[in-house]
N, C-alpha and C positions, 0 to 999 in steps of 0.2 A: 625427733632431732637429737636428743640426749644422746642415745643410743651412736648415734653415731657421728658425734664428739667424741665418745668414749673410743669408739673404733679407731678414728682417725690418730686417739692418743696412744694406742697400742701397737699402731702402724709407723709412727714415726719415731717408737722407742729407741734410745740410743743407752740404756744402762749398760749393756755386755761390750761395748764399744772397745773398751780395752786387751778385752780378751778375744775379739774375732778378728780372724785373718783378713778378713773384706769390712766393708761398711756395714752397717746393719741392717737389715732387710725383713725386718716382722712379715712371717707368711700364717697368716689363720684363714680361716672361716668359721665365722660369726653371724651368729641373728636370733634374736630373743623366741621366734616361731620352732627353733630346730627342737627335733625329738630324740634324736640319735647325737650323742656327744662322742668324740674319738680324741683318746688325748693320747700323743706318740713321743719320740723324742725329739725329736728338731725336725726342721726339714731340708732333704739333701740338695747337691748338687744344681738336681734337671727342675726340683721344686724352686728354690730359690732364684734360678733364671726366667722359667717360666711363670712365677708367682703363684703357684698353687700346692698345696699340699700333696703328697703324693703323687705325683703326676710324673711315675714312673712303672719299672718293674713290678715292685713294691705294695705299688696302689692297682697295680694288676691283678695280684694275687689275693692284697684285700676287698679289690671288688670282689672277686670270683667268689671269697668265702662269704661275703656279707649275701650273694647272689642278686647283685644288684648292676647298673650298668655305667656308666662316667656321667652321663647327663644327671642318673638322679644322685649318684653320688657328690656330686659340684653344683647341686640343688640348696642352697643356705637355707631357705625355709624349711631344709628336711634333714641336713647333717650340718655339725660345726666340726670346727678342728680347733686344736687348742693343744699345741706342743709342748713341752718339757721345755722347752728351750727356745721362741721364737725365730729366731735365726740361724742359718746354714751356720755350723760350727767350724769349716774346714776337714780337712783330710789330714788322715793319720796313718803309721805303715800298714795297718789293717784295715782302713774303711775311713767312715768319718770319726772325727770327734764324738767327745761326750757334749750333751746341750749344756749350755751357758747353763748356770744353776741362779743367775738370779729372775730368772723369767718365772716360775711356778709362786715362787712368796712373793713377789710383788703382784702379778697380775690374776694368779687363778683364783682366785676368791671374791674378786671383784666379778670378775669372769661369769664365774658360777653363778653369782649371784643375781644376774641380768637372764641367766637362761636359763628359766622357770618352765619348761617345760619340757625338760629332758625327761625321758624315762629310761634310757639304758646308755651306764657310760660305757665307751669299749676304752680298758687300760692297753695300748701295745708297748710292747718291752717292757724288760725289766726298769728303766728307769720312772716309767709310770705305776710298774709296780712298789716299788720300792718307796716313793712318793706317798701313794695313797690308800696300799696294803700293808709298807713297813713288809714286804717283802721280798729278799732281793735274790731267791732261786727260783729260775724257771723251772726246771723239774717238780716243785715241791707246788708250787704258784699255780702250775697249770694242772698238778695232778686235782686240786683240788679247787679250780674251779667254779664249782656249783656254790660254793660256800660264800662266796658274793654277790652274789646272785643275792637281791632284785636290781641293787644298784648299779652295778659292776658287773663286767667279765673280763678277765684278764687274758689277751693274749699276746703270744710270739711275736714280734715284729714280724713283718710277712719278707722280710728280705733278704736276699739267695746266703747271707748268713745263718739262716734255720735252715738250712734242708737238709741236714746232717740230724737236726733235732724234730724235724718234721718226719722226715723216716725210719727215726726208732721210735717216734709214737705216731702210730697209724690209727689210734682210737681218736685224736685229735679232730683230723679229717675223717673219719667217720660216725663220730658221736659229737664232739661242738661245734664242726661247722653247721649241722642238719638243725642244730638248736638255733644258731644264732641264726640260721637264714629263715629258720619259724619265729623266729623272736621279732626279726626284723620284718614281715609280711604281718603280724601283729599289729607293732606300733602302726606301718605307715596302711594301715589295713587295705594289703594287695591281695586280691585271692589267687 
């Protein structure tokens, strides 16, 4: 029941209130069971209507790398989510916003410390980078990779904003997807 008290109180956050274009609308997935942690930067648009993380383009092309399918991806027992920013940040001339920044100090450590049974966080973007690597080049981030590795893997936002940076590294998609989708038939031991 603790558990989710705690949820309920990260669901009806209102810290960023002043800074978001709408009301606030905390979009995670949460559960102390999950093995697969994914911490991204907010969530957009089609997430924020439909309440679910990813639940776009986006979360297309993360499924396809993780090699997994929506049912077990939106499996709580088996993935959390845990944004930069809980809340849709609005639209900007280029996209959306940056996430609220007071979402990661106040909640993620609380956060983390409920879900003891992660074995591999996936960082996407640089704003996750930059939070938990103190790294803030994708180039430099993703060349090296393996260097985070057990806890960590850092990648690309999966959204049509990379495919300019997807297709000058083609080692990407063919040397860490094929890892993380063995990494991931691992933990949740699929053969």
């Amino acid at each position: 029941m603790r558990f989710k008290l705690f949820l309920q109180n990260i669901r009806s956050c209102t810290y960023c209130s002043d800074y978001l274009k709408l009301k606030p609308k905390p979009i995670v997935q949460l559960n102390p069971k999950a093995k697969l942690l994914v911490i991204a930067q907010a969530p957009g648009q089609k997430a924020r209507t439909r309440g679910r993380p990813f639940d776009d383009a986006s979360g297309d092309r993360l499924r396809q790398w993780l090699g997994i399918d929506r049912e077990f991806f939106y499996d709580e027992d088996k993935l959390a989510f845990m944004p930069m920013g809980f809340c849709y940040p609005g639209k900007s001339n280029t996209g959306d916003l940056p996430p609220c920044q007071e979402c990661a100090p106040i909640w993620h450590h609380q956060i983390l410390l409920r879900l003891t049974h992660i074995q591999l966080t996936l960082l996407v973007g640089t704003y996750a980078h930059e939070y938990y690597l103190n790294k803030s080049s994708l180039n430099t981030t993703m060349t090296h990779w393996h260097n985070y590795l057990p806890n960590f893997l850092p990648l690309p936002h999966p959204s049509w904003h990379n495919n300019l940076w997807l297709k000058n590294n083609l080692w990407f998609e063919s040397g860490l997807v094929p890892y993380l989708q063995k990494r991931v038939k691992e933990i949740f031991n699929i053969k």
